[in-house]
C-alpha positions, 0 to 999 in steps of 0.5 A: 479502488484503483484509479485509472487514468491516461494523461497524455499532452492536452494540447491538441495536434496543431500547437507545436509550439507552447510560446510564440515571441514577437519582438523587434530584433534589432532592439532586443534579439541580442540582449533581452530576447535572447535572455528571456528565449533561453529561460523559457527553453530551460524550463522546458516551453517550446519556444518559436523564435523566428530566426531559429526556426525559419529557413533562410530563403524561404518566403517568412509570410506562410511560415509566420502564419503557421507558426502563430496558429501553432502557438498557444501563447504569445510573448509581445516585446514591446520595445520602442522601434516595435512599430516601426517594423511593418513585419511586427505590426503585422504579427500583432494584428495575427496575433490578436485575430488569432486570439479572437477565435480561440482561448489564447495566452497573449503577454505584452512585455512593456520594454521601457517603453509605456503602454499609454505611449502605445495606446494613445500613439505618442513619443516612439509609436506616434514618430512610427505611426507617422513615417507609416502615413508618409509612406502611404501618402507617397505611393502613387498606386491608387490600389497600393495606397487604398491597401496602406490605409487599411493596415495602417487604421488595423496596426493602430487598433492593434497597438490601443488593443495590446496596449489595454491588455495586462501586461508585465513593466520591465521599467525599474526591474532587474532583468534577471528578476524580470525575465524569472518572473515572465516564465513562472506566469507563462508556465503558470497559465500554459500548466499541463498544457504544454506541447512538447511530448508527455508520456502516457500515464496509466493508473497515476491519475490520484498519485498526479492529484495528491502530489500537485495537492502536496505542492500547492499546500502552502500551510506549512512554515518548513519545507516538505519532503515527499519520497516516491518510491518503489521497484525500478521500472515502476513508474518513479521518474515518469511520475516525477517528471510529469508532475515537476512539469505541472507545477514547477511554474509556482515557484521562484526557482526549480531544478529536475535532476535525473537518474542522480545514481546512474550519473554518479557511477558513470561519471568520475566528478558526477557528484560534483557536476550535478551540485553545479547543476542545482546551482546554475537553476536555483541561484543567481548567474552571477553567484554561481561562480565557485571552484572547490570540491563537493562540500563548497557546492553543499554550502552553495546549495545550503545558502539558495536553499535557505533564501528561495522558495525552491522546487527541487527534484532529485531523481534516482537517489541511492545513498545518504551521502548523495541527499547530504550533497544535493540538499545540505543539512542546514534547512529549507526557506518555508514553502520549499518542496522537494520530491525525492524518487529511491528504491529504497524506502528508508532513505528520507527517514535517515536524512536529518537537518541540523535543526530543532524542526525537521522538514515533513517528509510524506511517502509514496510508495507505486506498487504497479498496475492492476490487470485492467491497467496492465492490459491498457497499457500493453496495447497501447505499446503493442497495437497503439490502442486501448485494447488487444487486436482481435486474436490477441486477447488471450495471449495479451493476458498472459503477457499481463500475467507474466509482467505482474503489473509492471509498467517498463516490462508492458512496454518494452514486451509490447513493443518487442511483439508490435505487429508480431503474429499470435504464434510469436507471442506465445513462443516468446512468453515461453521464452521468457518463462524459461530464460528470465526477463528481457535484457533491457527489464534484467538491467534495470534490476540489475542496478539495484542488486548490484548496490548491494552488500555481500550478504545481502546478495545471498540472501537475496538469492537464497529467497529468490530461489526457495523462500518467495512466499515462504513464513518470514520468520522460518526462513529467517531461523533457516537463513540464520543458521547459514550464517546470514545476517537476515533479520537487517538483511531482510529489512534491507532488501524491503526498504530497497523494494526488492522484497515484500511482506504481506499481511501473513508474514510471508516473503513476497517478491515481483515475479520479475525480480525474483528472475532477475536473481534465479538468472544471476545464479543462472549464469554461475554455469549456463550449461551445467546446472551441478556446478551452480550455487542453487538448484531450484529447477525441478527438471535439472534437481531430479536430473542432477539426482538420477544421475549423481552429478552433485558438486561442492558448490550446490548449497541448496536443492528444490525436487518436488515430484508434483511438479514432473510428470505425474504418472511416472514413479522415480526412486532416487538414492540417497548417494546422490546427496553424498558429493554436496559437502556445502548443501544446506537447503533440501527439498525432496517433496513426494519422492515415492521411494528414497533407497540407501541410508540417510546417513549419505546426507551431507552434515551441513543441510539446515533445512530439509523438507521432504512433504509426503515422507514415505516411510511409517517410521523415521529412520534412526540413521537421520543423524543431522545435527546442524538441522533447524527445520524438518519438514515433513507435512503430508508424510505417511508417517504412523509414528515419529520417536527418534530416540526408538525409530526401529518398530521391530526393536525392544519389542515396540517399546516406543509406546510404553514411555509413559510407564513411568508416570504408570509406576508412580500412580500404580505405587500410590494405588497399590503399596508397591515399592519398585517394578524392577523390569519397567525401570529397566526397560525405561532405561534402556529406552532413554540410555541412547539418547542422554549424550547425544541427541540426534538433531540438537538443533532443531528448533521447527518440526512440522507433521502438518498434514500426517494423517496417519501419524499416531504418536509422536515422542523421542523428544529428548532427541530435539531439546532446543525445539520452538515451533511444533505445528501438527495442524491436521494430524486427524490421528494422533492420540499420544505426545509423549512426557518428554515434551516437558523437557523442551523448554524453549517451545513456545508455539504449538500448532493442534488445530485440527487435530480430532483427538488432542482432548487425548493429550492436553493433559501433557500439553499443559505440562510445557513450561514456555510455550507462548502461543498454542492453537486448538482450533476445531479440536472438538473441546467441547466433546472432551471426556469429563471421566477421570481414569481410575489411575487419575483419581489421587492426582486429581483429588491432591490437586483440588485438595478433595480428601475421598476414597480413592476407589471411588467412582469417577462419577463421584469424582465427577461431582465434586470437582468445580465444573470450571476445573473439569473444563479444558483451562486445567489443561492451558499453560499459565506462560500463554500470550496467543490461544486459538479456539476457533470451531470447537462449537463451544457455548457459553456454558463451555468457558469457566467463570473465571480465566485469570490464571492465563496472567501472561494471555494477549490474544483470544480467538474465539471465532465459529464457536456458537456463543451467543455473547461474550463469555464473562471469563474474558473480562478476567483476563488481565492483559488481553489486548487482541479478542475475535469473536468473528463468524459466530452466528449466534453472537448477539451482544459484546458488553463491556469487553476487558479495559486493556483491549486494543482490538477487536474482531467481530463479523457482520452478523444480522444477529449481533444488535449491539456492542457496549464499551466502558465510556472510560476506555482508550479507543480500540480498533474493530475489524469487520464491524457492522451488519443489519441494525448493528451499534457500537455505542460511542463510535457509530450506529445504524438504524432502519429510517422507519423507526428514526424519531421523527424529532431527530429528522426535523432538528438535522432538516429532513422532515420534508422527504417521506422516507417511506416512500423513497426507494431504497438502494439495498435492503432498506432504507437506513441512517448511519450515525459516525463521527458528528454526521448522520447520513442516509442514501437512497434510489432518487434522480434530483437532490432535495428542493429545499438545498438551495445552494448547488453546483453541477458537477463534485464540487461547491463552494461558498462564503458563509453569510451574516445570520443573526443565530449561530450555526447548527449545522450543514446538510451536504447532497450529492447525486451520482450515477452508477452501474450494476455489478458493484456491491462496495462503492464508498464516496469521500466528502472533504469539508474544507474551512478555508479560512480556519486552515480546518479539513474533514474528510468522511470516506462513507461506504454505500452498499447497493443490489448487485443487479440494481443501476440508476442514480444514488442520492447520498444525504449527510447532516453534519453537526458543526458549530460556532467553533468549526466555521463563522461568518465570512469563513471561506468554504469548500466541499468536494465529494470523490467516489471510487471510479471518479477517475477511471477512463472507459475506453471501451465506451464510444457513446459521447453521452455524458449521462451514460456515464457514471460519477458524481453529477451534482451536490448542493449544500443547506445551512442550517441555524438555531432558531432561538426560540425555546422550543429547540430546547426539547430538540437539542435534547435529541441531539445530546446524546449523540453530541456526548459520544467522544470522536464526534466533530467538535469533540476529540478526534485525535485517533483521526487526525493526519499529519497535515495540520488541521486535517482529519480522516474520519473513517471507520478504518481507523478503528473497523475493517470490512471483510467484503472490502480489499484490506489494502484500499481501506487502509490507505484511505484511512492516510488519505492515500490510493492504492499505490501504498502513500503513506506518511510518519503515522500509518494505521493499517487492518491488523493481520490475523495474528493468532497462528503465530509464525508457522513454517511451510 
């Protein structure tokens, strides 16, 4: 779920100002007034002081007038000659009116002076009173007179009426200390509002409510750290600013300090100056008097750090050294909070204090906006509303396209196109597609890439222009062998959110960014794309080819003909390569004819892809010894040896390589001693290839996608091959012996090759590959006849003593079934295997798979098993099984001991799954469906066929289930966790939860009973519309008294068409243990679009709208009577399950003390849900990535290794 939600100043219009002072000036305007103004400007309260903001000359009555309407709070310095000035009589009674008719803030500081002196009229006030009266007595004006009586009776209700009111005593306080106090209260009770401008948020509704929720927490005994990070531009310093704003007025001391790395590179002594800041907020005037150099501000910044609840700010951060210099290293006083925004993620983790207990540290990583957002926010920029102008709508999302969720590039684009016509836009989107990003958006990146070392600039460059969602561990291999340090490098670049990777492991970067770097390598020659580093243009790649201008500075080349015109045919030259003495990176995809040798291709290129290759055969002159991968998907491709690439030559003996095993079966056979011509002809096949092989550094081949391609040999050519992916090569039937002699393979990619049943005996020969994917290979058509020239290497493997002229049906019948299955043919060095589709039965698996010691990770998806193959369990070391999408699947029983996940589908079928009770917890993906169970962990049954014991132990005996309307199918209870929970179609919460609360949140105090506990039934009520099949609702049960918190993220599925109101029932069994009379409790249920803000909606209605409406809670208690003997017998089973409330839930406890998650995500992943939002939830965080030190996230698909692409 996304949150949405627009923050803007909630002060309405007409308060300008968020402090109005009324004081006596010639008492305190030189002394306290003006302390206690200045405080108040620095902590960023808009603060109206009469002298400052009216002009001299000017009739002071209507300008006072305003400026109390414009006010939202008052500060009244009663000090001792207050009364005596009519003008600030006459300000309190404004004030006081003021107050009547709206919700206002009135403060009177006590200025030595008592509030029973003011009250009463005596001592100061009472002489002041009096020279009023006797100025009344002495006018002569019956009218005048008559006007003086009336103030003064209004002045003195006034004075008694300010002088009730709770107010702050300066009497025996320190002025510094008091005037501290004053603009913490003011900042407390104005919070968000106040009325100086707050930027628009869009879409940081939750991160607002986390990070005050972080702020306010005051549980821990350290200090806490939170880093907000994420790409420039997205929101850090916004977010920052707006939070400190609303919180900064709980603490002793805070201190905003912004654009920290921009200051520092700007500023000779900028380090230095901002030390002096910190210190000028967070200490004492008096003790900030320091001269010295940056490391005597880090023992200043230590000693206020170490003795003040501090709330500190550090925006922009870029290096360790600035942290160490702002924050120290000898620790926080407890209660301190820090917020630190970076672009680089890791920052925080390499800070450490010199202490035995280090301060938490929680990560908030913003990730951008989503469409919806985007769009909001981009007319907000461009036409001042929430939606594009009429005409617009179409350009405006492909200006969201374009900016891909980025905050800044909305709203400068937006703002460069207001008021711009539709013909505009699309002319500058074009731009801006050709070009590269705006300047003021180009700079922002701009900064970042600059910080970084040289090599890592290259790699970025180098990613940015070919590898963006490539496989990382391919573009590392090719990376690596250009002489780039990738593995820290890659690395690097994700901690400073310049990269990514996603859950297939491919590099990813912001569309943006990746224009920001192509635009660096841009701008090497504006105008002469030869003389760049890197052609990733196809237009300028096929124009810089066609007419061979290639330079020695082109390292790396993209032309992929798809993306030109389609009904043109180019036919280029290989001597167009021949001038680029440094290219390193080729791409030739789909040229239609490629005339010359390919011997012009420079030595230095490690990376050569050239999808749909032309020829049948490869051509022996590809003599490229640097070559790391060779890419060739999609080629026409009929046979592949390099060590006989011409078919013409030695009368096509590229396909007798196997004559030798012929020889040696024949000879056993037959009697012969030699075949004097075969040997020869063998000879003279390998003679070429012995001292040299072609492509020596080879260590990926990909064919993928060659569907002509027959056989593949010549593998002496490529000894130090690793990855070999021929994924849909639908007919190859021969892979030649040589492959043994590869030992580094260790990945192999057949899936989808119709005919490998053909050569898995060769396959099985490979000594160290590790991962092998035979997915929708057709296993289970594999031949069971052994060939005549089999026979004696069969019987002598199984030790069978028999003629060896038998048939091979008698063969047949005496080999173990398990041995004429395709586990003869799987190498024992196996850690991935992958058997997806091959239709096989449970009768298609040997009995016993014990032989593959070394196998980690089992994917048995869309096969038509009907249970688990018992060989599983024989599997020593397994840790990863999917037996996902198989329809026929009914039960998992008792999966291996060593197991840490397992993958399942959500079948209707699949009735039940059962662990060994004495297992680790494992996580499960895709767990669920109708009447589904995993005991232990959770189950799900039809209410109709719930004991009716059960419904009267948890309470529910009074709702007829069968009458109630269900939301999907029917109506079900789910059981997880110690909570029972069901849901249904109902207007009202049941009648017998008595305790309610309008809106999604209640609290209580338990109350005395004489019996203990047993249990709470929680209801809350929401209303949502149709179009939504997932919608989850999070319920957290606080115990505040016991520092104890329960958070239970529970899914509801719904009709697709259906729209009404939603009754949501949980039981929950607590005990004595989680909550006790006179514990303070708080419930609070948030379902998904809690926060979002329909702005297409004008209907007032609060009906209409969707969201929680009311909760309520019931206690339950035992009753003491021996006949809950027999129901607590109901209850035992369930209590028994391990991760249950009051039992071990320590796989779901987050890092704040106390606090669990309880949320299958933990262990389950639902394939109808977005991954990333289960995921976060899981940490108690949105979509923007929060996290903290331990994450649990849905593992990726694991099971196809790392494949080039």
């Amino acid at each position: 779920m996304v949150v949405i939600s627009e923050i803007s100043s909630s002060t309405p219009p007409n308060y300008s100002y968020d402090v109005f002072l009324s004081f006596r000036g010639s008492d305190t305007r030189l002394g306290f007034t003006n302390h206690l103004y200045n405080a108040l400007v620095n902590a960023n309260i808009a603060t109206f002081l009469d002298d400052e903001e009216i002009e001299t000359g000017l009739s002071l009555k209507p300008e006072l007038e305003g400026a109390i309407k414009a006010s939202r709070a008052f500060i009244i310095v009663l000090s001792q000659n207050y009364a005596s000035s009519t003008w600030c009589l006459n300000e309190l009674v404004l004030i006081l009116d003021q107050c009547q008719n709206s919700n206002h803030i009135v403060i009177p500081i006590f200025y030595h002076v008592e509030p029973t002196d003011i009250r009463k009229q005596q001592s100061s006030f009472g002489e002041a009173m009096a020279k009023h009266k006797q100025k009344m007595e002495s006018e002569a004006n019956a009218e005048k007179r008559s006007q003086w009586v009336q103030k003064i009776d209004v002045w003195k209700k006034a004075l008694t009426e300010v002088a009730d009111l709770k107010g702050e005593v300066a009497k025996g306080r320190k002025e510094a200390d008091f005037i501290e106090e004053i603009v913490t209260n003011i900042h407390r009770r104005l919070g968000v509002l106040l009325s100086s401008p707050q930027p628009t948020l869009i879409g940081m509704g939750y991160d607002i409510e986390y990070i005050t929720t972080w702020l306010i927490d005051g549980s821990s005994h350290t200090a806490d750290i939170l880093t907000i990070s994420g790409m420039g531009g997205i929101g850090k310093t916004t977010l920052a600013k707006y939070v400190y704003r609303l919180n900064c007025g709980e603490f002793q001391k805070m201190s905003f300090i912004e654009g920290i790395s921009r200051y520092c590179a700007r500023e000779y002594n900028g380090l230095l100056d901002l030390q002096k800041k910190i210190c000028g907020d967070i200490s004492k005037p008096s003790s900030i008097q320091v001269h010295g150099d940056v490391s005597k501000y880090i023992s200043k910044i230590e000693n206020a750090l170490a003795h003040r609840k501090v709330f500190l700010v550090l925006d922009d951060v870029d290096s360790l050294d600035q942290l160490v210099a702002l924050l120290g290293k000898k620790g926080f006083h407890p209660g301190c909070k820090v917020i630190i925004t970076t672009q680089d993620v890791s920052l925080t983790e390499k800070y450490f204090l010199d202490l035995e207990v280090q301060p938490k540290h929680t990560k908030c990583l913003l990730k951008g906006l989503n469409d919806y957002e985007s769009l909001k926010l981009l007319s907000l920029s461009a036409f001042k509303c929430n939606n594009p102008k009429e005409g617009y709508k179409e350009v405006s999302k492909k200006l969201v396209e374009y900016c891909k969720g980025h905050p800044l590039a909305l709203e400068v684009l937006g703002k460069a196109l207001r008021n711009k016509d539709v013909v505009v836009w699309e002319d500058y989107i074009e731009m801006l597609v050709k070009k590269g990003p705006h300047s003021h958006i180009k700079k922002v990146f701009q900064m970042s890439l600059d910080s970084l070392e040289e090599n890592e600039k290259k790699l970025f460059k180098h990613i940015a222009c070919f590898f963006v969602g490539k496989d990382r561990e391919s573009t590392e291999t090719i990376l690596k062998a250009c002489e780039i340090h990738t593995v820290s490098g890659i690395m690097n670049l994700v901690d400073r959110s310049l990269l990514s990777i996603d859950r297939d492991n491919k590099l990813m970067m912001h569309q943006l960014v990746q224009e920001t770097g192509r635009d660096m390598v841009r701008q090497e020659s504006p105008d002469m794309p030869e003389k760049r580093s890197r052609l990733w243009c196809h237009e300028e790649s096929l124009k810089v080819l066609k007419q061979k201008k290639g330079t020695e500075n082109v390292q790396g080349l993209a032309l992929d003909m798809r993306m030109l015109e389609k009904d043109k045919l180019y036919e280029l030259e290989t001597g167009a390569l021949s001038k680029m003495d440094h290219l390193m990176l080729l791409q030739l995809n789909f040229v239609h004819q490629l005339l010359g040798s390919f011997k012009n291709f420079p030595q230095d290129i490690r990376w050569l892809c050239m999808h749909g290759f032309p020829l049948e055969y490869i051509p022996r002159d590809l003599q490229l010894e640097n070559l790391v991968i060779l890419d060739m998907s999609y080629s026409r491709l009929v046979s592949f040896d390099l060590s006989n690439s011409d078919p013409k030559g030695i009368e096509n003996t590229q396909k007798l390589t196997g004559l030798g095993s012929i020889w040696e079966q024949v000879c056993s056979l037959c009697g012969l001693l030699e075949l004097p011509k075969l040997e020869n002809r063998q000879k003279l096949i390998e003679s070429d290839s012995k001292d040299k092989p072609l492509l020596r550094s080879l260590k990926i081949l990909n064919l993928s996608y060659s569907e002509q391609l027959r056989s593949l040999g010549g593998f002496c050519e490529f000894p130090t091959l690793e990855r070999l992916i021929l994924s849909n090569c639908v007919s190859l039937i021969e892979v030649c012996d040589s492959i043994k002699q590869c030992d580094e393979l260790y990945l192999i990619d057949l899936s989808y090759c119709n005919e490998a049943g053909k050569f898995l005996r060769t396959i099985g020969k490979v000594k160290n590959v590790k991962i092998l994917n035979l997915d929708g290979c057709n296993l289970s058509e594999l031949p069971t006849e052994m060939s005549d020239l089999e026979l004696p290497k069969m019987a002598k493997v199984n030790n069978i003593v028999m003629n060896p002229q038998a048939s091979s049906s008698a063969v047949e019948e005496v080999i173990p079934r398990d041995l004429r299955s395709f586990r003869i043919y799987l190498p024992s060095s196996l850690v991935r295997l992958s058997l997806k589709d091959n239709h096989l039965s449970n009768e298609s698996f040997p009995m016993d798979m014990s032989s593959l010691f070394m196998l980690k990770e089992l994917c048995l998806d869309g096969n038509d098993i009907v249970s688990m193959p018992n060989c599983v369990r024989t599997l020593p070391r397994l840790e990863i099984l999917s037996i996902d999408h198989c329809a026929r699947l009914t039960t998992i029983e008792h999966p291996p001991r060593t197991l840490k996940e397992l993958i399942f589908s959500v079948a209707r079928k699949l009735g039940k799954v059962v662990f060994d009770q004495d297992m680790s917890p494992i996580k499960l993906s895709g767990a669920g469906g109708e009447g589904s169970f995993i005991e232990g962990l959770f189950k799900k049954e039809d209410m109709a066929d719930v004991e009716k014991k059960l419904l009267h132990r948890l309470g529910w005996s009074n709702l007829d289930f069968t009458n109630i309307k269900p939301v999907a199918y029917k109506v079900e209870m789910l059981y997880e966790f110690g909570i029972f929970s069901t849901f249904y179609v109902g207007k009202k919460i049941p009648k017998w939860i008595r305790k309610r609360s309008k809106g999604p949140s209640i609290s209580f105090t338990i109350p005395s009973f004489t019996n203990n506990i047993r249990g709470l039934n929680f209801c809350v009520m929401f209303k949502i519309s149709w179009g939504t099949t997932t919608f989850y609702i999070h319920i957290k049960i606080s115990n505040i008294t016991k520092n104890r918190t329960w958070i239970y993220n529970c899914p509801v599925l719904f009709e697709h068409t259906r729209e009404g109101k939603i009754v949501h029932l949980s039981h929950w069994m607590f005990g004595k243990n989680e909550m006790e009379v006179d514990d303070q409790i708080t419930i609070t249920v948030l379902d998904d679009d809690d926060d979002d803000d329909d702005d297409d909606d004008d209907d007032d209605d609060d009906d209409d709208d969707d969201g929680i409406r009311e909760c309520g809670v019931q206690l339950m208690y035992d009753d003491g009577k021996n006949k809950m003997k027999e129901e607590e017998d109901v209850l035992g089973y369930y209590k028994s399950w391990n991760h249950v409330i009051g039992g071990d839930l320590s796989p779901f406890r987050k890092t704040t003390p106390g606090e669990y998650q309880l949320h299958k995500s933990h262990f389950l992943g639902f394939p109808t849900t977005d991954p990333e939002y289960v995921g976060t939830y899981v940490e108690g965080n949105c979509k923007h990535g929060r996290s903290s030190s331990s994450t649990s996230t849905l593992t990726p698909r694991l099971f196809l290794g790392s494949i080039a692409n």
